[in-house]
Predicted model as a PDB file, atoms N, CA, C, CB and O in Angstrom, pLDDT in the B-factor column:
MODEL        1                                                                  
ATOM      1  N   UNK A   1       0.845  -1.165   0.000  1.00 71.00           N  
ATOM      2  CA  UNK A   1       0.000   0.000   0.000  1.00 71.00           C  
ATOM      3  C   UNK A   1       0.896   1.235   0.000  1.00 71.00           C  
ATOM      4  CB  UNK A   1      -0.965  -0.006   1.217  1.00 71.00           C  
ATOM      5  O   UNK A   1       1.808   1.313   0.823  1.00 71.00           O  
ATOM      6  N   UNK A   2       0.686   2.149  -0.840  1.00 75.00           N  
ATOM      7  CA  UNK A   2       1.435   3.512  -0.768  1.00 75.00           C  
ATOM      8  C   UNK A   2       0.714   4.417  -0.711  1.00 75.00           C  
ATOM      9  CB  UNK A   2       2.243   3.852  -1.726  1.00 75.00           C  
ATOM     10  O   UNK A   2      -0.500   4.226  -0.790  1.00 75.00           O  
ATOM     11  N   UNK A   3       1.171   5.516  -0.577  1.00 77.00           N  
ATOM     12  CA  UNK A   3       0.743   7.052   0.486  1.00 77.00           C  
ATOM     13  C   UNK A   3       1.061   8.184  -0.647  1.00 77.00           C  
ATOM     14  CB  UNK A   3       2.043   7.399   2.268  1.00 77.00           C  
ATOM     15  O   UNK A   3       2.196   8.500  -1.002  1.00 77.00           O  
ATOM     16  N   UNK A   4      -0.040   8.682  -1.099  1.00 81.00           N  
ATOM     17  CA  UNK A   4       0.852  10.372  -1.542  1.00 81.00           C  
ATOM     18  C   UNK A   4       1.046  11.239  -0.810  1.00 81.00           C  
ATOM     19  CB  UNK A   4       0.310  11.294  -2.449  1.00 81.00           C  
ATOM     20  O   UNK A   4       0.196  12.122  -0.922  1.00 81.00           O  
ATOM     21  N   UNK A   5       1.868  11.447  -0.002  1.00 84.00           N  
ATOM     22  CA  UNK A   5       2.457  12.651   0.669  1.00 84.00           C  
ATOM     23  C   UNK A   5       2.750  14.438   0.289  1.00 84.00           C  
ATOM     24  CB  UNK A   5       3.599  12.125   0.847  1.00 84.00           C  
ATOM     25  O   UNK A   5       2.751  15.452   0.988  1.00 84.00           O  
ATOM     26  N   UNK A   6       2.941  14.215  -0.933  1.00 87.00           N  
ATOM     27  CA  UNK A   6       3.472  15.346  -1.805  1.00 87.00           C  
ATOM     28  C   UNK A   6       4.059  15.258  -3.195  1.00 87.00           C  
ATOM     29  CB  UNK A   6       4.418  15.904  -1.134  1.00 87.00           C  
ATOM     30  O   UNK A   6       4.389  14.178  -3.684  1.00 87.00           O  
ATOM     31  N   UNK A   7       4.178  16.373  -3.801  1.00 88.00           N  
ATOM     32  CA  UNK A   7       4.502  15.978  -5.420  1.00 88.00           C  
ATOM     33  C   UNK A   7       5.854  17.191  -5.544  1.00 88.00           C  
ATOM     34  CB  UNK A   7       2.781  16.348  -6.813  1.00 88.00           C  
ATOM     35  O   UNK A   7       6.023  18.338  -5.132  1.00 88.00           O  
ATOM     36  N   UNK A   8       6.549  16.334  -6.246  1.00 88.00           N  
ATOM     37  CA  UNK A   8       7.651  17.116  -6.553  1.00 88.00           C  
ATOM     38  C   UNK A   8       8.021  17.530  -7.702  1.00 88.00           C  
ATOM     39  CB  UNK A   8       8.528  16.664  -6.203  1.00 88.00           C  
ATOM     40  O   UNK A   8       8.287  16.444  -8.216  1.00 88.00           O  
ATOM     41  N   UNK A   9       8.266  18.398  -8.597  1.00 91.00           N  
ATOM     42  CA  UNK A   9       8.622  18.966 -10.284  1.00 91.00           C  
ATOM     43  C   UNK A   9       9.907  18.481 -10.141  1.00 91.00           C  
ATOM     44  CB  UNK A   9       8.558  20.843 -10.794  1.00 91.00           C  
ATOM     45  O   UNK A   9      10.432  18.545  -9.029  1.00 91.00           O  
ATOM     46  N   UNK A  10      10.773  17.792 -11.503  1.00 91.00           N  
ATOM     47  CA  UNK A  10      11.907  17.962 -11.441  1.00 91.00           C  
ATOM     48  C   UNK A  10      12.329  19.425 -12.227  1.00 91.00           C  
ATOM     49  CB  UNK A  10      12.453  16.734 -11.905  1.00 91.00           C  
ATOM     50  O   UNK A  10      11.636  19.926 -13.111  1.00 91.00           O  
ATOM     51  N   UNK A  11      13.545  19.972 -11.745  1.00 91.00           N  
ATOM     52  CA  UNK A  11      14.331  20.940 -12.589  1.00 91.00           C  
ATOM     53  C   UNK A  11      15.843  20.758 -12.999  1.00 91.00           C  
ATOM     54  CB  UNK A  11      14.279  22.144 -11.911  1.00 91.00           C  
ATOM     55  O   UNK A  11      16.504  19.828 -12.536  1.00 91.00           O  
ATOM     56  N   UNK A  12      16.321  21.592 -13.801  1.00 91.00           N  
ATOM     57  CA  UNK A  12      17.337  21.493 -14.215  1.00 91.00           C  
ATOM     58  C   UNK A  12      17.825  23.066 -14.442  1.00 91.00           C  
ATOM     59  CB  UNK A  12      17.258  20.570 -15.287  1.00 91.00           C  
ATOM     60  O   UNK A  12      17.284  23.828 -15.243  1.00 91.00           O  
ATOM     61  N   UNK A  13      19.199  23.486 -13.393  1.00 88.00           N  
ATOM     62  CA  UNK A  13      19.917  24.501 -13.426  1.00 88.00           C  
ATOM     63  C   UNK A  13      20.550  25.131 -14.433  1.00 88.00           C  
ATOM     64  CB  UNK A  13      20.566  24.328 -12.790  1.00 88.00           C  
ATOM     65  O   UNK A  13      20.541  24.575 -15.532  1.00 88.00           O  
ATOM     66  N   UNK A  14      20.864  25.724 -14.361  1.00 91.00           N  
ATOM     67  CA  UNK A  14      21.859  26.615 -15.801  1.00 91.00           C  
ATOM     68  C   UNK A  14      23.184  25.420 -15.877  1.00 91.00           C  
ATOM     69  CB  UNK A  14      22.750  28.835 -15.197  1.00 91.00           C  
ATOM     70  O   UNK A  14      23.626  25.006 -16.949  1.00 91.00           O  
ATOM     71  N   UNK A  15      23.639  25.027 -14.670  1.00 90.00           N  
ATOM     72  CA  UNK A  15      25.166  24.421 -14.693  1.00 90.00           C  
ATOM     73  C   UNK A  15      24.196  22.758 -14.968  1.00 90.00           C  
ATOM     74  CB  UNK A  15      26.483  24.718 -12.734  1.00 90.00           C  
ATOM     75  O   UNK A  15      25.175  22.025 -14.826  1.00 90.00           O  
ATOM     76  N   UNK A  16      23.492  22.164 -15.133  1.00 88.00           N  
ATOM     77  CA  UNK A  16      23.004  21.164 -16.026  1.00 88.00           C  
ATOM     78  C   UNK A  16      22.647  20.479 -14.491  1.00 88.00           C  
ATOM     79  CB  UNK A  16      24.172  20.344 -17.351  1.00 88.00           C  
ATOM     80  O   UNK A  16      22.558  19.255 -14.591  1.00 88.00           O  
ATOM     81  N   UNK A  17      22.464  20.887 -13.360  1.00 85.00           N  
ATOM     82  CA  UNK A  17      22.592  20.098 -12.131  1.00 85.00           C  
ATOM     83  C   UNK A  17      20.577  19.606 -11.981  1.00 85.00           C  
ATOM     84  CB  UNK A  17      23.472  21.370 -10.550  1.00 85.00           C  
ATOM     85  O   UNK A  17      19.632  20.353 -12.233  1.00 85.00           O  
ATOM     86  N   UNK A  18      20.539  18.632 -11.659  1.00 87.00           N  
ATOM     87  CA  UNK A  18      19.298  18.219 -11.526  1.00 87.00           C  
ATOM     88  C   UNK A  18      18.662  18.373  -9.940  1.00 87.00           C  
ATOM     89  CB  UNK A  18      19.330  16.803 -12.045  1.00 87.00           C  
ATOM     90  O   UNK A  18      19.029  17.755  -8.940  1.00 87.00           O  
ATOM     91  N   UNK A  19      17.717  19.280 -10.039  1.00 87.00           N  
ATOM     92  CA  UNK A  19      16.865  19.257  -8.652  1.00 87.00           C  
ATOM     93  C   UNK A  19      15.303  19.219  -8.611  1.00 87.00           C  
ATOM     94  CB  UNK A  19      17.195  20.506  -7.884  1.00 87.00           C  
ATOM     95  O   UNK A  19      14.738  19.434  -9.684  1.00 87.00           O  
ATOM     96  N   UNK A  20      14.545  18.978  -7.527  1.00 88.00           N  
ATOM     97  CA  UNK A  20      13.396  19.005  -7.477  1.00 88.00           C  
ATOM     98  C   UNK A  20      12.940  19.954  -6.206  1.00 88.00           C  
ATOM     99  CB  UNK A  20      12.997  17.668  -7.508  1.00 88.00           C  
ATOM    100  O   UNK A  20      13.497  20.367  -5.188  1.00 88.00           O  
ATOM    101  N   UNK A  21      11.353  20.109  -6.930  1.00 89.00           N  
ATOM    102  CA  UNK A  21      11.110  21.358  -5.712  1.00 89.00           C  
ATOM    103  C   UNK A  21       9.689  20.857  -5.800  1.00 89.00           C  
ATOM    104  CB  UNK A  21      11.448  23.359  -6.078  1.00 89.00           C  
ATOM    105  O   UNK A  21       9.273  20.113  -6.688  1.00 89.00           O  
ATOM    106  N   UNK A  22       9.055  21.289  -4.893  1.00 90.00           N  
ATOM    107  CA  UNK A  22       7.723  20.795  -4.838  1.00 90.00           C  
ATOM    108  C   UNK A  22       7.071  21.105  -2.924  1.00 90.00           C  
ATOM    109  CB  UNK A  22       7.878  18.883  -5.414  1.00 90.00           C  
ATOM    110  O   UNK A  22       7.596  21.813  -2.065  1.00 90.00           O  
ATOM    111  N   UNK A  23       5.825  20.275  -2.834  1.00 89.00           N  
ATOM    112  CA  UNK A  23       5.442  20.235  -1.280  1.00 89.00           C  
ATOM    113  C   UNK A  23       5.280  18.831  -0.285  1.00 89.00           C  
ATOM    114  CB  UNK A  23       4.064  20.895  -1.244  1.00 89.00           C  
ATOM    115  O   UNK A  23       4.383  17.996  -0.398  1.00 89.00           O  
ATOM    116  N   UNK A  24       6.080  18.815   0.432  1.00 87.00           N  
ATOM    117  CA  UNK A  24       5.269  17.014   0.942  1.00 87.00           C  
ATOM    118  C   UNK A  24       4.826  17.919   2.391  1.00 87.00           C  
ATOM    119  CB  UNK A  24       6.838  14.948   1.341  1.00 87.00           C  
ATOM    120  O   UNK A  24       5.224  18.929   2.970  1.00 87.00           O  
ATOM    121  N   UNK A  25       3.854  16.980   2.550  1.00 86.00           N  
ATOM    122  CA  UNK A  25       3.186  17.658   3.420  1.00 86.00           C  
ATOM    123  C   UNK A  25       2.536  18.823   4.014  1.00 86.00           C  
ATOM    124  CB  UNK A  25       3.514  17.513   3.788  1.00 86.00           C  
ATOM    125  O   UNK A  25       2.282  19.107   5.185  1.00 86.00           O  
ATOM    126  N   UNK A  26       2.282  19.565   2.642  1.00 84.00           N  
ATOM    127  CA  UNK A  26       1.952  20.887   2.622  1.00 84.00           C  
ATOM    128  C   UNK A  26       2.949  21.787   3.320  1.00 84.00           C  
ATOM    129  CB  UNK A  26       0.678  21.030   3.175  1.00 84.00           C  
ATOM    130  O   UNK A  26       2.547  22.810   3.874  1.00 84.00           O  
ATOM    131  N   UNK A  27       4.071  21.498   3.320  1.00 85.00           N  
ATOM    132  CA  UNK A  27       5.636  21.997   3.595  1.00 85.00           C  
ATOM    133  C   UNK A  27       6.375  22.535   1.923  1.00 85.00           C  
ATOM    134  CB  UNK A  27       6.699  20.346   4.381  1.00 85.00           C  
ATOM    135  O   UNK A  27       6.597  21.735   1.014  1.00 85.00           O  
ATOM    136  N   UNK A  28       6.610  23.799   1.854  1.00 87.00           N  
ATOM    137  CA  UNK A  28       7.751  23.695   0.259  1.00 87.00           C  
ATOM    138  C   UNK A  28       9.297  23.047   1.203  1.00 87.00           C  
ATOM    139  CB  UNK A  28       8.223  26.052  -0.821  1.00 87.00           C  
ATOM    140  O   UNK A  28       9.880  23.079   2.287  1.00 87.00           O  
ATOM    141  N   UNK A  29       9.342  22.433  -0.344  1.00 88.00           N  
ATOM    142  CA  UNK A  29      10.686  21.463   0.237  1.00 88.00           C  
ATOM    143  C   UNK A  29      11.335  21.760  -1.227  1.00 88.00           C  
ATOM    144  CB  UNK A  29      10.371  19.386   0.758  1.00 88.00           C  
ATOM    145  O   UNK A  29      10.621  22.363  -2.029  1.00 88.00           O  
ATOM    146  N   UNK A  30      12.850  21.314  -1.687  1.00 87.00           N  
ATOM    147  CA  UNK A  30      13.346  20.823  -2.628  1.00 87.00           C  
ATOM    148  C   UNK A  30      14.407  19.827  -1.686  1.00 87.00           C  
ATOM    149  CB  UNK A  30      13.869  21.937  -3.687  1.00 87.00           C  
ATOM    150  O   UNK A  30      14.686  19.628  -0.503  1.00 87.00           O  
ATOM    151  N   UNK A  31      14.836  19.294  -3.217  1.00 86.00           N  
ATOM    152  CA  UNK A  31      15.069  17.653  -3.139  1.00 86.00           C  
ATOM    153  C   UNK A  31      16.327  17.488  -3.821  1.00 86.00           C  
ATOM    154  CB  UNK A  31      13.861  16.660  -3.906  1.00 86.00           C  
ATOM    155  O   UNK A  31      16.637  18.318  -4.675  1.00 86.00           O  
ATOM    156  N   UNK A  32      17.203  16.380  -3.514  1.00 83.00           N  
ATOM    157  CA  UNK A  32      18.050  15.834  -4.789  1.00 83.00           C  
ATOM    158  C   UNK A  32      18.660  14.680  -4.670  1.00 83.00           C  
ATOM    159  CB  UNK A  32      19.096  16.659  -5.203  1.00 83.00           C  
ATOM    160  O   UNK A  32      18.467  14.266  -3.527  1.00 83.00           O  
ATOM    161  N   UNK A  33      19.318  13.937  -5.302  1.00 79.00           N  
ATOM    162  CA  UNK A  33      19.495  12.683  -4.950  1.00 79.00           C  
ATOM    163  C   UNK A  33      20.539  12.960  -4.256  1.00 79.00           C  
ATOM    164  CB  UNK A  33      19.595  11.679  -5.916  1.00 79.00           C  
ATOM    165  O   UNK A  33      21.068  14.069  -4.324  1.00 79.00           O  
ATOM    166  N   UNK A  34      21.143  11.660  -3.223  1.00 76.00           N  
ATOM    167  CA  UNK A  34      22.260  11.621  -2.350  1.00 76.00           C  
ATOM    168  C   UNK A  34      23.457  11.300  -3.745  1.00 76.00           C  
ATOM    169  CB  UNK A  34      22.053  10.257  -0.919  1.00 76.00           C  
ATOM    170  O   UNK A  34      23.054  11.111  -4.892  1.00 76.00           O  
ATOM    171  N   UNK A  35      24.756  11.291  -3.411  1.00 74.00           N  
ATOM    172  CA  UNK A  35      26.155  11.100  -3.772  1.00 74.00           C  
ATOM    173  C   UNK A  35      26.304   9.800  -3.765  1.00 74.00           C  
ATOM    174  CB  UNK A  35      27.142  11.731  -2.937  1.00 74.00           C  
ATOM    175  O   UNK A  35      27.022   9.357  -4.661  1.00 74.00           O  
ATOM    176  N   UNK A  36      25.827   9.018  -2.997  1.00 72.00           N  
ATOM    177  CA  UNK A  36      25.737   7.920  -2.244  1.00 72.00           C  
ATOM    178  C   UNK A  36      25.319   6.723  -3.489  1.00 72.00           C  
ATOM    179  CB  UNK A  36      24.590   8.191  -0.937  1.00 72.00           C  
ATOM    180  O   UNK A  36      26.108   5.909  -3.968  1.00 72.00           O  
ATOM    181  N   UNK A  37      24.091   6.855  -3.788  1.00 65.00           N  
ATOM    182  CA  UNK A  37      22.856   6.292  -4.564  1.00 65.00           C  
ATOM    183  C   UNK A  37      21.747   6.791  -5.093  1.00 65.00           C  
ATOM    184  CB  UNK A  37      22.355   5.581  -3.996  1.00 65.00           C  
ATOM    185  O   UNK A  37      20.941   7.390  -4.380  1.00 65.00           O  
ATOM    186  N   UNK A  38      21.546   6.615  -6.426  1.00 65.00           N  
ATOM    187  CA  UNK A  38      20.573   6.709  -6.963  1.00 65.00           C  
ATOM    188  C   UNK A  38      18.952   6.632  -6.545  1.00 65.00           C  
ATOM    189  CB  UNK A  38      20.897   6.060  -7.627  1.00 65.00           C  
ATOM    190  O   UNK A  38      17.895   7.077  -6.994  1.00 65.00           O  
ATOM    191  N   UNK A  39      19.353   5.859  -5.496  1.00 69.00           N  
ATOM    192  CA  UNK A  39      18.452   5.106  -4.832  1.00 69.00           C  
ATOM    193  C   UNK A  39      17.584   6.620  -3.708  1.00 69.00           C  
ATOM    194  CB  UNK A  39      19.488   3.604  -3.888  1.00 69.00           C  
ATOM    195  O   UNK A  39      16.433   7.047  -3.623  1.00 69.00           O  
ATOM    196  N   UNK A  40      18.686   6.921  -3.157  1.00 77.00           N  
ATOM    197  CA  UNK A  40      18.326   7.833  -1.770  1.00 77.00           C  
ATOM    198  C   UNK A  40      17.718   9.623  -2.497  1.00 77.00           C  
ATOM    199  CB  UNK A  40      20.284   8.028  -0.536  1.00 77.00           C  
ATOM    200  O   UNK A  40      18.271  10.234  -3.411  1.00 77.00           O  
ATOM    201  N   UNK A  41      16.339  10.113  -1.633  1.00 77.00           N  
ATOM    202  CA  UNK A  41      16.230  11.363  -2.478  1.00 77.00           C  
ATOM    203  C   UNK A  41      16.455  12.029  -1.285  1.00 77.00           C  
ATOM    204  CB  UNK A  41      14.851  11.747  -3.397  1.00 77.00           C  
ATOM    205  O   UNK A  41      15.778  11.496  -0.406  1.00 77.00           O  
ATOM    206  N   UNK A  42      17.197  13.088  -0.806  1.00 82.00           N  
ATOM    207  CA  UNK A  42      17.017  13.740  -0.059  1.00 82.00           C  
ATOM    208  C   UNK A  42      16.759  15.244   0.218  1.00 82.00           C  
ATOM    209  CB  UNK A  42      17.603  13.380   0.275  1.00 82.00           C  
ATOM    210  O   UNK A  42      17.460  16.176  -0.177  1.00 82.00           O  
ATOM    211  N   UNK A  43      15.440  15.330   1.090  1.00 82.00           N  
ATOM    212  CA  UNK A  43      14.399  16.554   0.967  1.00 82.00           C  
ATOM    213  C   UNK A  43      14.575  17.549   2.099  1.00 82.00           C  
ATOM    214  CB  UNK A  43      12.834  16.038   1.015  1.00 82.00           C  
ATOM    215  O   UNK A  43      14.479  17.350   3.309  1.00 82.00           O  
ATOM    216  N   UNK A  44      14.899  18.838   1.335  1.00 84.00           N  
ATOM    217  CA  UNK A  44      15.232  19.730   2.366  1.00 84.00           C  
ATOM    218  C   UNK A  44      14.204  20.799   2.843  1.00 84.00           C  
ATOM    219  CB  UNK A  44      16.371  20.369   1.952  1.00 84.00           C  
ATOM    220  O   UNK A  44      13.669  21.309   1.858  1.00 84.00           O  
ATOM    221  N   UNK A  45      13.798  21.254   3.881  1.00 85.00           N  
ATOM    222  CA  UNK A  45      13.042  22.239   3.960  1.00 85.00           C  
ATOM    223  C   UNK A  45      13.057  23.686   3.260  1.00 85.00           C  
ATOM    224  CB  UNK A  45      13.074  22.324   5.029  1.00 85.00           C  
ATOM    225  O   UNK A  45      14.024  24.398   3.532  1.00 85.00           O  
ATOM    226  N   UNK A  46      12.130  24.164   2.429  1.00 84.00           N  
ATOM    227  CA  UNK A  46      12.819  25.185   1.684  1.00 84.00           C  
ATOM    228  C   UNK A  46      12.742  26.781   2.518  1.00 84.00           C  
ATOM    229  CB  UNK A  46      12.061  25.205   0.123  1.00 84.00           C  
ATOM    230  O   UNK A  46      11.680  27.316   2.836  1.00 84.00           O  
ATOM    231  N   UNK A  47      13.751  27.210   2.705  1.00 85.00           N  
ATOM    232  CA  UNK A  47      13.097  27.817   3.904  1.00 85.00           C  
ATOM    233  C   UNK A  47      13.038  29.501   3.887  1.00 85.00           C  
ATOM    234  CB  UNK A  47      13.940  27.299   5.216  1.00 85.00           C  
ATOM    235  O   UNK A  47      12.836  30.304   4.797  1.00 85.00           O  
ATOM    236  N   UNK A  48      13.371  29.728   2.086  1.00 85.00           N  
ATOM    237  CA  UNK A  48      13.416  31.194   1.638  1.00 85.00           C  
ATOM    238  C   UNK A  48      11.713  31.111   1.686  1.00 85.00           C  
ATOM    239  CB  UNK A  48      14.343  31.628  -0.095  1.00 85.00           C  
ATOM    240  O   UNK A  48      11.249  31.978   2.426  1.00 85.00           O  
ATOM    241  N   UNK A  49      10.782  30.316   1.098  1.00 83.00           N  
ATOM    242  CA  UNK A  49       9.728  30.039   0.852  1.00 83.00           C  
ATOM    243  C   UNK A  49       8.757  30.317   2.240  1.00 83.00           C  
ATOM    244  CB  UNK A  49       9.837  28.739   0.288  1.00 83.00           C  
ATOM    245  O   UNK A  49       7.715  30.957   2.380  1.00 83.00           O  
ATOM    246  N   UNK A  50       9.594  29.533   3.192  1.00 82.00           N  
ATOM    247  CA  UNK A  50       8.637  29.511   4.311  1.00 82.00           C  
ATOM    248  C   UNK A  50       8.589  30.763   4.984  1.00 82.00           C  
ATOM    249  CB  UNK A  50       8.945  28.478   5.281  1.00 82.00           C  
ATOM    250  O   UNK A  50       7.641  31.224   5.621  1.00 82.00           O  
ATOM    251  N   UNK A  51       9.980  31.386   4.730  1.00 84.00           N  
ATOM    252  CA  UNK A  51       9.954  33.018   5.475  1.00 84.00           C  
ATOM    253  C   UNK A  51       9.475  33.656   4.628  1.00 84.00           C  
ATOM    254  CB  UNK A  51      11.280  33.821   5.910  1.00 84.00           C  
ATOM    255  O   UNK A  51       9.370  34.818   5.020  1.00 84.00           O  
ATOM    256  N   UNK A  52       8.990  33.481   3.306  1.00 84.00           N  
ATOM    257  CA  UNK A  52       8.028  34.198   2.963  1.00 84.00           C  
ATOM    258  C   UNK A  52       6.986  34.233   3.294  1.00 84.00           C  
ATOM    259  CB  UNK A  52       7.900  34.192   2.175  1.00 84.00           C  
ATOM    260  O   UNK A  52       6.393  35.270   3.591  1.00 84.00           O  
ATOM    261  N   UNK A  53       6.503  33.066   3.320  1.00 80.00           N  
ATOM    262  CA  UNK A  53       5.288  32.902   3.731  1.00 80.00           C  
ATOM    263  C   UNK A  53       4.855  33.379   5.038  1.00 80.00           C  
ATOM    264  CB  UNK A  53       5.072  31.731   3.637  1.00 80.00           C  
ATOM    265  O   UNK A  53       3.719  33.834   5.167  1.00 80.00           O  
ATOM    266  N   UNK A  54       5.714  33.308   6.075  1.00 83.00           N  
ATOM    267  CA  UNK A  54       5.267  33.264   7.380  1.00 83.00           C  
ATOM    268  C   UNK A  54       5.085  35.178   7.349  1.00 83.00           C  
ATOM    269  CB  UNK A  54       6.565  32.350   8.641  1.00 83.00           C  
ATOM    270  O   UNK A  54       4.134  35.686   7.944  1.00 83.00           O  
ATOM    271  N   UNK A  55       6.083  36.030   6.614  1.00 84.00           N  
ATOM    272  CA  UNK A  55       5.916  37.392   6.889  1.00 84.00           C  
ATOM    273  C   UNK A  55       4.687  37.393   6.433  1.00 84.00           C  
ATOM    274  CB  UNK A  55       6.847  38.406   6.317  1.00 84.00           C  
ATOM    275  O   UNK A  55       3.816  37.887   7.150  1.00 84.00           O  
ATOM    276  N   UNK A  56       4.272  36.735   4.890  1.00 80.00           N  
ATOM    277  CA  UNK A  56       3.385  37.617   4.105  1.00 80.00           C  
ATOM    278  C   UNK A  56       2.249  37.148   5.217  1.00 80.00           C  
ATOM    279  CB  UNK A  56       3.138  37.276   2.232  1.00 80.00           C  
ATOM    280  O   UNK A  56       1.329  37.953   5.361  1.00 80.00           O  
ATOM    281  N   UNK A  57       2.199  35.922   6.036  1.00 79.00           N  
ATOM    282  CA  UNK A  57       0.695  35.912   7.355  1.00 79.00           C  
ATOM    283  C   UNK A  57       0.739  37.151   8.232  1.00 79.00           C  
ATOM    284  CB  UNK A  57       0.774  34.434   8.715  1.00 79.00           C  
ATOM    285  O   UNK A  57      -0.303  37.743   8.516  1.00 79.00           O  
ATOM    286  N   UNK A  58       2.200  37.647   8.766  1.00 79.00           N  
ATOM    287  CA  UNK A  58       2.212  38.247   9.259  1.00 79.00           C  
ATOM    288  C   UNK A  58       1.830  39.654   9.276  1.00 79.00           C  
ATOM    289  CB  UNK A  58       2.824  37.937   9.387  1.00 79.00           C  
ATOM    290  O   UNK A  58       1.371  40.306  10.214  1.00 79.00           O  
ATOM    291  N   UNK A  59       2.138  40.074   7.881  1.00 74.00           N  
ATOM    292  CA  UNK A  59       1.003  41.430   7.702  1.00 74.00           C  
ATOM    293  C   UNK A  59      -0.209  41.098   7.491  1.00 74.00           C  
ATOM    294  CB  UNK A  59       1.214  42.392   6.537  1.00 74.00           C  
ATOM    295  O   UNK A  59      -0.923  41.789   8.219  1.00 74.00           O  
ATOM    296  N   UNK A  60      -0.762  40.449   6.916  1.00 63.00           N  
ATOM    297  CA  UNK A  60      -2.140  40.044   6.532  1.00 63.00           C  
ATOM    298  C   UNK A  60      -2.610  39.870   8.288  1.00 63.00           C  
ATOM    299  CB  UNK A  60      -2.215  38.393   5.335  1.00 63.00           C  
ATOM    300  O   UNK A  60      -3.594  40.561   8.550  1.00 63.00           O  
ATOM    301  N   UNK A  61      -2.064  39.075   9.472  1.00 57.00           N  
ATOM    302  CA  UNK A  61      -2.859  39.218  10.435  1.00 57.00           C  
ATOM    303  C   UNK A  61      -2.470  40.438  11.395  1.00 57.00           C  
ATOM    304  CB  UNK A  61      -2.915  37.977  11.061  1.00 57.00           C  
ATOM    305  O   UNK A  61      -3.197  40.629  12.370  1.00 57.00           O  
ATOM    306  N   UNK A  62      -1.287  41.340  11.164  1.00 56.00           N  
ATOM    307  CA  UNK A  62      -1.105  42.538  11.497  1.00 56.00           C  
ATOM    308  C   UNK A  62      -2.694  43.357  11.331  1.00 56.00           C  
ATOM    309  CB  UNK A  62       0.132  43.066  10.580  1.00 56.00           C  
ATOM    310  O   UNK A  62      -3.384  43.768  12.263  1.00 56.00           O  
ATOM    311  N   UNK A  63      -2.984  43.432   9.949  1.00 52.00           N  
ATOM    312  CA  UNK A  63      -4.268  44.232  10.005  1.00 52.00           C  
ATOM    313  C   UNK A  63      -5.848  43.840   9.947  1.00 52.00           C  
ATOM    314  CB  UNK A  63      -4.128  44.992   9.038  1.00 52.00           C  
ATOM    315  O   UNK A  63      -6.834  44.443   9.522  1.00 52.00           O  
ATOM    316  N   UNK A  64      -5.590  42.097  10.786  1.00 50.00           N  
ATOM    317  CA  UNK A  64      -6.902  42.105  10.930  1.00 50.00           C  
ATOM    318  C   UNK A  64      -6.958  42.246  12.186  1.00 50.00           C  
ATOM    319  CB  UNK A  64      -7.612  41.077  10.439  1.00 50.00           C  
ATOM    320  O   UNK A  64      -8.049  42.013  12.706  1.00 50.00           O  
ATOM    321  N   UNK A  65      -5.542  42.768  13.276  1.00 49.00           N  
ATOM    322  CA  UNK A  65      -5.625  42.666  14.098  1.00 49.00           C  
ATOM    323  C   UNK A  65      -6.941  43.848  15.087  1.00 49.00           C  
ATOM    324  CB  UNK A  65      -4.337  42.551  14.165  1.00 49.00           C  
ATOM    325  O   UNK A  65      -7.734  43.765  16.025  1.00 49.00           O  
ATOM    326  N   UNK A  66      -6.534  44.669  14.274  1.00 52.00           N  
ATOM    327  CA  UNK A  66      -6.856  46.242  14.998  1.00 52.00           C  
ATOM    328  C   UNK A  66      -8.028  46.382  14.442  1.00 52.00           C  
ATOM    329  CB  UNK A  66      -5.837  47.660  14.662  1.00 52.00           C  
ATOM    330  O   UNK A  66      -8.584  47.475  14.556  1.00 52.00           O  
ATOM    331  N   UNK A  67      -8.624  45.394  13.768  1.00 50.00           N  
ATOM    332  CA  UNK A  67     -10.158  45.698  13.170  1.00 50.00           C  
ATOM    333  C   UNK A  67     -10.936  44.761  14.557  1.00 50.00           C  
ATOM    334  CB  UNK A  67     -10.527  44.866  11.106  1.00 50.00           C  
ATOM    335  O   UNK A  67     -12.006  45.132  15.040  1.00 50.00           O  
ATOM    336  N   UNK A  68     -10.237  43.615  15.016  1.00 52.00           N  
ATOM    337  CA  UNK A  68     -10.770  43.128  15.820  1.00 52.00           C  
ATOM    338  C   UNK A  68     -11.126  43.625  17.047  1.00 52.00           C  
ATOM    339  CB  UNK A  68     -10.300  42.368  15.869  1.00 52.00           C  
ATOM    340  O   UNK A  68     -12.226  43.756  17.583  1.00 52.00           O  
ATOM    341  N   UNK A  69      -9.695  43.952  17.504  1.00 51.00           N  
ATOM    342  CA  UNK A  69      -9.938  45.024  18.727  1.00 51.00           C  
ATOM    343  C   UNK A  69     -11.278  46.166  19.141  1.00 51.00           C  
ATOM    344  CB  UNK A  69      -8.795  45.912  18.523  1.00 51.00           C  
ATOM    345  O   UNK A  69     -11.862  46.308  20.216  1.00 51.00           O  
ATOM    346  N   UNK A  70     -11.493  46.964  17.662  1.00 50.00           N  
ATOM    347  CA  UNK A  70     -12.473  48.072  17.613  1.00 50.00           C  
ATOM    348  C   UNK A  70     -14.209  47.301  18.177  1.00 50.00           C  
ATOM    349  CB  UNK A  70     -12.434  48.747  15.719  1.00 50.00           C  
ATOM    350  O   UNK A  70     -15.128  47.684  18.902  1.00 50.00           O  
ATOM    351  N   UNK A  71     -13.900  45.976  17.289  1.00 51.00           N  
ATOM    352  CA  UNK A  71     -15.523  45.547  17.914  1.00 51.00           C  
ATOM    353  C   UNK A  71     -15.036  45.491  19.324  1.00 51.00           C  
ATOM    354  CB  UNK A  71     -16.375  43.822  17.331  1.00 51.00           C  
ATOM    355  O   UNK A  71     -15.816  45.215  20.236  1.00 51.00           O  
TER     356      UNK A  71                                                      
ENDMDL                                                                          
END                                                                             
């Protein structure tokens, strides 16, 4: 039995290097294979993505803050 967790795009860099980017777990992650084996993918947290994300909540609940307050 298998699980979809998340989906990943592959890409390919200017210097011909192969990576993937995508979400598992409703997390942005990119990916690439280990040195090791073909076999191993290993997924990193992407984390320019997530500090985006987390500011752009952060203004967005900055100004629902002070609407709340008034009621």
């Amino acid at each position: 039995m298998s699980f979809i967790i998340g989906k990943l795009s592959r890409k390919v860099s200017k210097q011909h290097n192969e990576y993937f980017v995508g979400k598992v777990c409703n997390l942005p992650v990119r990916a690439a294979w280990t040195k090791k084996g073909q076999d191993d993918l290993c997924l990193f947290l992407d984390l320019e993505k997530i500090k985006f994300l987390s500011e752009q909540n952060k203004t967005e609940g900055s100004a629902v803050a002070p609407e709340e307050q008034k009621q």
